[in-house]
C-alpha positions in Angstrom: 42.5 -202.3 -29.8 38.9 -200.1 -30.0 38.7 -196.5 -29.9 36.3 -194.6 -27.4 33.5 -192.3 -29.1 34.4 -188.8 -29.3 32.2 -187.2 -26.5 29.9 -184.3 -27.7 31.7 -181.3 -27.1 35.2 -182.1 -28.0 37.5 -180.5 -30.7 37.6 -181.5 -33.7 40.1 -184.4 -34.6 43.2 -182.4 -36.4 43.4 -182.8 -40.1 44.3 -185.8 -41.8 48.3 -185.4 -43.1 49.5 -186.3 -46.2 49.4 -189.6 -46.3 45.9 -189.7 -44.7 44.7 -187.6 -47.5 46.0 -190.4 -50.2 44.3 -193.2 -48.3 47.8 -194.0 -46.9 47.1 -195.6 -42.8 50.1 -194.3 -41.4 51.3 -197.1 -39.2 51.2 -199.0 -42.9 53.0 -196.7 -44.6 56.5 -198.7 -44.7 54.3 -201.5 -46.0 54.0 -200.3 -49.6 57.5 -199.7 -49.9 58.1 -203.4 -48.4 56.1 -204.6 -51.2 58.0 -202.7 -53.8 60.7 -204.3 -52.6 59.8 -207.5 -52.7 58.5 -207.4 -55.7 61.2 -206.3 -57.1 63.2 -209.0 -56.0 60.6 -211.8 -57.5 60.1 -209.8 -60.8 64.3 -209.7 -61.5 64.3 -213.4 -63.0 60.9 -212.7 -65.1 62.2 -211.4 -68.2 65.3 -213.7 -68.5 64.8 -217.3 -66.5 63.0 -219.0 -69.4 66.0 -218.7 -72.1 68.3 -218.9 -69.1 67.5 -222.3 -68.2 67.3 -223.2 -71.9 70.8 -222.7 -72.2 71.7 -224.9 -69.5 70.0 -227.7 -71.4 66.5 -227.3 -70.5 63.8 -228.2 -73.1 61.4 -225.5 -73.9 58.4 -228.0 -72.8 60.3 -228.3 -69.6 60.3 -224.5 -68.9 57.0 -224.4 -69.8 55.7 -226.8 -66.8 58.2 -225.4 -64.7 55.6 -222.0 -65.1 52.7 -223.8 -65.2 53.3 -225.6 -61.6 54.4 -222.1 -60.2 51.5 -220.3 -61.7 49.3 -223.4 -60.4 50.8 -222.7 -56.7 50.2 -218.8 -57.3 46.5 -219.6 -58.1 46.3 -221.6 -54.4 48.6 -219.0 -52.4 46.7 -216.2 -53.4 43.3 -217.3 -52.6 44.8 -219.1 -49.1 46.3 -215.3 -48.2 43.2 -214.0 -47.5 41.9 -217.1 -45.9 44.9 -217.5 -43.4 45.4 -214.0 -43.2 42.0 -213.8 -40.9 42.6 -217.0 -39.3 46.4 -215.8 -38.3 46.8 -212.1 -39.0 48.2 -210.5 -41.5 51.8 -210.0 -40.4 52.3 -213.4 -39.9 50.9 -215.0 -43.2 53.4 -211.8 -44.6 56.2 -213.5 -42.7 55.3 -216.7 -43.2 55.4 -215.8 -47.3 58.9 -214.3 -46.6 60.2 -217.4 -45.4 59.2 -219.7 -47.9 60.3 -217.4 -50.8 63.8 -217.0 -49.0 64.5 -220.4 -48.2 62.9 -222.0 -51.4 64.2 -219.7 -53.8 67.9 -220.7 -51.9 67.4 -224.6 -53.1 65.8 -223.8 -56.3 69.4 -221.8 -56.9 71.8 -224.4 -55.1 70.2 -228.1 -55.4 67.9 -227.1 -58.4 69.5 -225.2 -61.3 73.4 -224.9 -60.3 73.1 -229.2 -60.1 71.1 -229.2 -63.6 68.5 -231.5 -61.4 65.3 -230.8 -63.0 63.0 -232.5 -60.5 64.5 -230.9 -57.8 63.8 -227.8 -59.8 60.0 -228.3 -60.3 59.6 -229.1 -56.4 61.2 -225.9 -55.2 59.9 -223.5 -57.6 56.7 -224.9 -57.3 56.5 -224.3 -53.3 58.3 -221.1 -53.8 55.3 -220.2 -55.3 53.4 -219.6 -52.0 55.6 -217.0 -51.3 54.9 -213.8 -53.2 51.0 -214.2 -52.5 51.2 -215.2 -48.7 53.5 -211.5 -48.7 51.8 -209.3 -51.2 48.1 -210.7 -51.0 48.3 -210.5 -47.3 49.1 -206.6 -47.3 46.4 -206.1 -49.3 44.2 -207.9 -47.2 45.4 -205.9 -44.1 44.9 -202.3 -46.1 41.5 -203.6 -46.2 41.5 -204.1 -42.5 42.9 -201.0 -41.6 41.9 -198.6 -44.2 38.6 -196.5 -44.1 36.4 -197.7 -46.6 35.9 -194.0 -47.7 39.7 -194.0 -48.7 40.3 -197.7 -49.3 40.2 -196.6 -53.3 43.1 -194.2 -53.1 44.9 -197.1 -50.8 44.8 -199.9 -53.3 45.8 -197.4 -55.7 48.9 -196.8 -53.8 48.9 -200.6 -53.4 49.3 -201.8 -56.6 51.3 -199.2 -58.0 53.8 -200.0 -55.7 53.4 -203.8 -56.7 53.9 -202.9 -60.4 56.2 -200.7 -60.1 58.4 -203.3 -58.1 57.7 -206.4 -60.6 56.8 -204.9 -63.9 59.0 -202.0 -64.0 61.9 -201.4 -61.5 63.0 -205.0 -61.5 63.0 -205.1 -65.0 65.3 -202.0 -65.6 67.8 -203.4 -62.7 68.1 -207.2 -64.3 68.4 -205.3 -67.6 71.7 -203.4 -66.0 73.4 -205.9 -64.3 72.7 -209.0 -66.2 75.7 -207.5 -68.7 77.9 -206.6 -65.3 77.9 -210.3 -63.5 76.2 -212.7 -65.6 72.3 -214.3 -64.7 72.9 -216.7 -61.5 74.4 -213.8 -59.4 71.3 -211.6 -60.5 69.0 -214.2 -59.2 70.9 -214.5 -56.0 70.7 -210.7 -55.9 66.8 -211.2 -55.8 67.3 -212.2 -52.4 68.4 -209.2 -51.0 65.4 -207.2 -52.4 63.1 -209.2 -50.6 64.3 -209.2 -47.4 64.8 -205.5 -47.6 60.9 -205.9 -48.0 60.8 -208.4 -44.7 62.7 -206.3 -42.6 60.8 -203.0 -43.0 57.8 -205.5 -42.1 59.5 -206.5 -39.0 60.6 -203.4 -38.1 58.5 -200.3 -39.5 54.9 -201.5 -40.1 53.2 -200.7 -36.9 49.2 -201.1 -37.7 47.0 -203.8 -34.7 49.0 -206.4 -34.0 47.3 -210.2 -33.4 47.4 -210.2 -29.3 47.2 -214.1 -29.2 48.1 -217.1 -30.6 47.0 -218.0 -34.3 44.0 -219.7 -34.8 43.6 -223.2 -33.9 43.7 -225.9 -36.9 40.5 -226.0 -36.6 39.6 -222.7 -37.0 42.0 -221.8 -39.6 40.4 -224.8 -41.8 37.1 -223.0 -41.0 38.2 -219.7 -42.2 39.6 -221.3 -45.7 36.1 -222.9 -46.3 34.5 -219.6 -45.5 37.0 -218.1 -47.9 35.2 -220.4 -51.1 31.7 -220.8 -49.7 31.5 -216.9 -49.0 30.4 -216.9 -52.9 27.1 -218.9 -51.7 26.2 -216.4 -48.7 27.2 -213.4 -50.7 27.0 -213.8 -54.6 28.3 -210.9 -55.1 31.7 -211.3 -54.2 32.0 -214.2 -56.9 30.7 -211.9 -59.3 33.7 -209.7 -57.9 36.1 -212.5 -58.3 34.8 -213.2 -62.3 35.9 -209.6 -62.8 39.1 -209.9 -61.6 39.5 -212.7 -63.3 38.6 -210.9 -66.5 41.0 -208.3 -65.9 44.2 -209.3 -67.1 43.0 -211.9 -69.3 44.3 -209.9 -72.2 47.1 -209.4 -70.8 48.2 -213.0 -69.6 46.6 -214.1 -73.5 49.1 -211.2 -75.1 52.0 -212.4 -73.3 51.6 -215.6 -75.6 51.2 -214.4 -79.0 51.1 -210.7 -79.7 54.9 -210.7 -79.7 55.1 -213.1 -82.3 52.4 -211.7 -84.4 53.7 -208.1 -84.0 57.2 -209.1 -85.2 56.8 -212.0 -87.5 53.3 -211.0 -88.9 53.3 -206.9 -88.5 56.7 -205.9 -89.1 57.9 -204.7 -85.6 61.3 -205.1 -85.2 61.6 -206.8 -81.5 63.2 -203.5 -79.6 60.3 -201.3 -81.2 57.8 -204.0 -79.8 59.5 -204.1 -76.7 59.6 -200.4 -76.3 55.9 -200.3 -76.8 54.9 -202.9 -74.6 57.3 -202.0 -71.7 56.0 -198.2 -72.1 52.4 -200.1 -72.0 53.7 -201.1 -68.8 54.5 -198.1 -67.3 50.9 -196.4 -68.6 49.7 -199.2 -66.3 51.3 -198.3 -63.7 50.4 -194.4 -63.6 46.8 -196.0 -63.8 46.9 -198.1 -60.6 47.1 -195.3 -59.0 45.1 -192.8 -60.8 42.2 -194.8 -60.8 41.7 -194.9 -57.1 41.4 -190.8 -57.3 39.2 -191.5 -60.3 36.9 -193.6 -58.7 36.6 -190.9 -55.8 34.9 -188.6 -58.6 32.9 -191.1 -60.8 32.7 -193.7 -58.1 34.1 -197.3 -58.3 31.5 -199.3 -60.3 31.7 -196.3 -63.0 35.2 -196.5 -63.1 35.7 -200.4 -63.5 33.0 -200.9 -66.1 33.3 -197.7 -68.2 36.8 -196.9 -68.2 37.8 -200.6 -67.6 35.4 -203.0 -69.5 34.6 -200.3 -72.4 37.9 -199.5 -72.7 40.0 -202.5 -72.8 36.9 -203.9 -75.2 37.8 -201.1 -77.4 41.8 -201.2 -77.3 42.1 -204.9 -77.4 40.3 -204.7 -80.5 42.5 -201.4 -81.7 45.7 -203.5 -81.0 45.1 -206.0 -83.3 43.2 -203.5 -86.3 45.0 -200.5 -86.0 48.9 -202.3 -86.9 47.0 -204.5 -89.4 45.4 -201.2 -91.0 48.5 -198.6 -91.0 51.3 -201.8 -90.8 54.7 -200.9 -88.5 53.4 -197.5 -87.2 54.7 -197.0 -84.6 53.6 -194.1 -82.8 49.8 -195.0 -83.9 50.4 -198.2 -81.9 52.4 -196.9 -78.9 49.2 -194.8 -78.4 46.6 -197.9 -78.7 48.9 -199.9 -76.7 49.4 -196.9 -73.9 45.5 -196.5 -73.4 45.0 -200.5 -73.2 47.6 -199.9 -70.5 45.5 -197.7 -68.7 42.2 -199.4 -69.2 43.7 -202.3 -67.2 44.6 -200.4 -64.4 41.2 -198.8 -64.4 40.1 -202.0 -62.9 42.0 -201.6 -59.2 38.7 -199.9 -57.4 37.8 -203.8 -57.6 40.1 -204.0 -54.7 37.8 -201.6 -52.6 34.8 -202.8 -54.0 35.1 -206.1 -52.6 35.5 -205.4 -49.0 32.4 -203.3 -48.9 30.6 -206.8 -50.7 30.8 -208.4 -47.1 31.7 -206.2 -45.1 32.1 -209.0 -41.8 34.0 -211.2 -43.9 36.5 -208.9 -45.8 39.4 -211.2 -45.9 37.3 -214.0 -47.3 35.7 -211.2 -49.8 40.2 -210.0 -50.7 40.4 -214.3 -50.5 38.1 -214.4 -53.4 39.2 -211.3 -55.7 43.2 -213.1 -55.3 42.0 -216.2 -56.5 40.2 -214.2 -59.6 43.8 -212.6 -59.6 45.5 -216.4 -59.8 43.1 -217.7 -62.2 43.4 -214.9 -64.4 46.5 -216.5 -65.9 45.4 -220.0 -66.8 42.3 -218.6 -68.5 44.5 -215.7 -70.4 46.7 -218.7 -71.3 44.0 -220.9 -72.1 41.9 -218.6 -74.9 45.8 -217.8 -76.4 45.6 -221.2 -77.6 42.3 -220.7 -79.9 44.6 -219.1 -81.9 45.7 -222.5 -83.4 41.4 -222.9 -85.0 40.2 -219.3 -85.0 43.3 -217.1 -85.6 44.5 -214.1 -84.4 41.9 -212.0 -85.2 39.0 -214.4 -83.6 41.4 -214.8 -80.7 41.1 -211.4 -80.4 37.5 -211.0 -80.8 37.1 -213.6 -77.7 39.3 -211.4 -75.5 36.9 -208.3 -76.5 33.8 -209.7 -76.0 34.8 -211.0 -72.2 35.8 -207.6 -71.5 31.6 -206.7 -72.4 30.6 -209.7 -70.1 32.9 -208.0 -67.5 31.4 -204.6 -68.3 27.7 -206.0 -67.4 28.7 -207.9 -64.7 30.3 -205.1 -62.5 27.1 -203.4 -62.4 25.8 -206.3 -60.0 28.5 -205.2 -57.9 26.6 -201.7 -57.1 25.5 -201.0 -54.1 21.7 -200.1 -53.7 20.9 -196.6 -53.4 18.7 -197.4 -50.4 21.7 -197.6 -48.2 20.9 -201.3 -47.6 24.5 -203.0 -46.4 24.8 -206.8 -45.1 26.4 -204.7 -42.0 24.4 -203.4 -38.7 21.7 -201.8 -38.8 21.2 -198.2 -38.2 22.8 -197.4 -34.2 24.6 -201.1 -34.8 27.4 -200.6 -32.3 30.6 -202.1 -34.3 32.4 -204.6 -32.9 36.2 -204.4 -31.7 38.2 -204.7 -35.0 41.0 -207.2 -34.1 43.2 -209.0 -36.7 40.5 -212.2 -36.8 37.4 -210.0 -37.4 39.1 -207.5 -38.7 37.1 -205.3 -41.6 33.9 -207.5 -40.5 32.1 -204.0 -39.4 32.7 -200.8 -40.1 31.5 -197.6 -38.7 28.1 -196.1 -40.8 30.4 -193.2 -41.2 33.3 -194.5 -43.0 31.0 -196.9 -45.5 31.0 -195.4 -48.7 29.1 -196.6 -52.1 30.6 -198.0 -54.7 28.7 -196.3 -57.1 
């Protein structure tokens, strides 16, 4: 689909609605709430699963790989989303996700855990695995396909608030209420009708370009998967991109594994005080995914990632860890620590608009690369969590810091020059016709915007 120039003379284009004011593409607008959805539906078993399975007779090192061949999987799916998303569209990699989620979560329920057959259990959650990338990580790629890149900030924003919100904070609340009412297994098969809720608003509401032929050819969808990895040769930047993500939500993914324990064992928490600050953490997080897009519109997206990102989860990291071990149990001090680290984390999303605007012909190999920073982020949170065995919490925590500096450094590479200079057309470049396989590769000298 292209769009005509506007010939000299004609009125003025009305003014952008609502939605177009928050960065929102209209004919995507359905698609946030599709990924709430979802997300909801693959967050439910989060918070409960692990001692679940335990009590059917599980080992605790079996859980444990059971997560570590899913997060594995996650790694793979969410780099492949933005990959196969070029190379097939984005609807269909979002469909394709739906699919496998539905029907694999449907044997990991039946043939898996309800005939105690651990094997069969591994297998099915593992490949279930593809499923919440190929859906989630695909919409994001197509936001940055279809967005503006003057408003893609405010649109990621909206993005990942709305995946938050579904698997951090909504689906946590609901498995909390009717856990008690009908027991685990029938809240896990109750995930199912979450996400397809989320499928069927795809199917039916989300309107944006639609692929007009076939999906690639083998060939060329193995091509766009290599570009996806060797994009980081042709433009270093967006590796640089992807280390930051990665950094991220080290802490957080590092936390996960033994700030509970210390909190309550070592502090003097008891667990529903810890809980309560680290779910209202949660929720600070969430306000910030979608504050920080309108911050980044005032200080710009670089500023906002290192400064408010790097500096401050450098700085509350270190306060989470000194400020209980200074004043003990105290806890309003630490509910205040803990609800500014949440919204220093979220102060990295402008990375999601960054990243396009890195390569700006090769944006779903450019949202290919910050995923798989996204996937990784996990096994290297999980990783540094294990010095605490030689260095202790404390010099655990003082790794975590420090990579939040190296993260603070690095973003400033991601700047672009103040010349103007862009790896786009040059000046008068007519842009190509943005179709679902080149989609985001050019965009109109009008609608780039600096990231700085």
């Amino acid at each position: 689909m292209t769009t005509s120039p506007r010939p000299t003379g004609e009125a003025a284009a009305p003014r952008p609605g609502f939605l177009e004011r928050q960065g929102i593409v209209r004919p995507l607008a359905f698609g946030y709430l599709a990924v709430m959805l979802f997300m909801v539906g693959d967050g439910i078993e989060v918070g409960f699963l692990s001692p679940y399975l335990e009590s059917r007779g599980l080992a605790g090192s079996e859980v444990a790989l059971l997560w570590t061949v899913y997060g594995f999987v996650v790694a793979v799916a969410a780099w492949l989303s933005g990959a196969l998303a070029e190379a097939w569209g984005p609807r269909r990699v979002m469909l394709l996700g739906l699919g496998i989620w539905a029907v694999f979560e449907v044997l990991f329920l039946t043939v898996g855990v309800a005939a105690g057959n651990y094997p069969l259990m591994l297998l099915t959650f593992g490949i279930r695995g593809l499923g919440y990338p190929f859906f989630a990580y695909g919409f994001l790629v197509w936001i940055a396909m279809e967005t503006p890149e003057n408003k893609l900030s405010r649109a990621v924003s909206w993005y990942w608030f709305a995946s938050t919100m579904g698997l951090g904070v909504i689906s946590s609340y609901f498995a909390g209420a009717v856990i008690p009412l009908i027991g685990e297994m029938a809240t896990l098969w109750l995930s199912l009708a979450f996400v397809a809720a989320g499928g069927l608003l795809i199917v039916f509401l989300v309107r944006a370009r639609a692929v007009t032929g076939p999906p690639a050819s083998t060939k060329e969808s193995v091509a766009k998967m290599l570009n996806a990895l060797t994009i980081v040769k042709t433009h270093p930047r967006v590796g640089v991109g992807g280390v930051v993500r990665l950094i991220n939500t080290l802490s957080f993914y590092a936390f996960v594994v033994f700030l509970t324990t210390h909190m309550v064992n070592d502090v003097g928490f008891s667990t529903a005080q810890w809980q309560t600050i680290w779910g209202t953490m949660l929720l600070a997080n969430v306000a910030a995914n979608l504050l920080s897009g309108y911050v980044a519109d005032w200080i710009g997206s670089v500023n906002t990632v290192a400064w408010a990102g790097g500096l401050g989860c450098f700085v509350t990291v270190l306060a989470l860890y000194y400020v209980p071990e200074a004043v003990g149990p105290g806890f309003g001090i630490t509910l205040a620590v803990a609800i500014v680290y949440g919204l220093a984390l979220g102060a990295f999303v402008p990375l999601s608009a960054i990243m396009p605007m890195l390569a700006p012909r090769h944006v779903a190999a450019a949202v290919a690369i910050l995923n798989l920073g996204a996937g990784l982020s996990q096994f290297a949170g999980s990783a540094i969590a294990g010095l605490v065995g030689p260095l202790g919490i404390e010099g655990t925590v003082w790794v975590l810091a420090s990579v939040y500096l190296l993260g603070l450094v690095l973003t400033f590479f991601l700047k672009e020059p103040d010349s103007g200079a862009t790896t786009g057309p040059g000046p008068g470049a007519v842009p190509e016709p943005l179709t679902p396989a080149t989609a985001g590769s050019t965009r109109p000298a009008s609608e780039r915007a600096t990231t700085g």
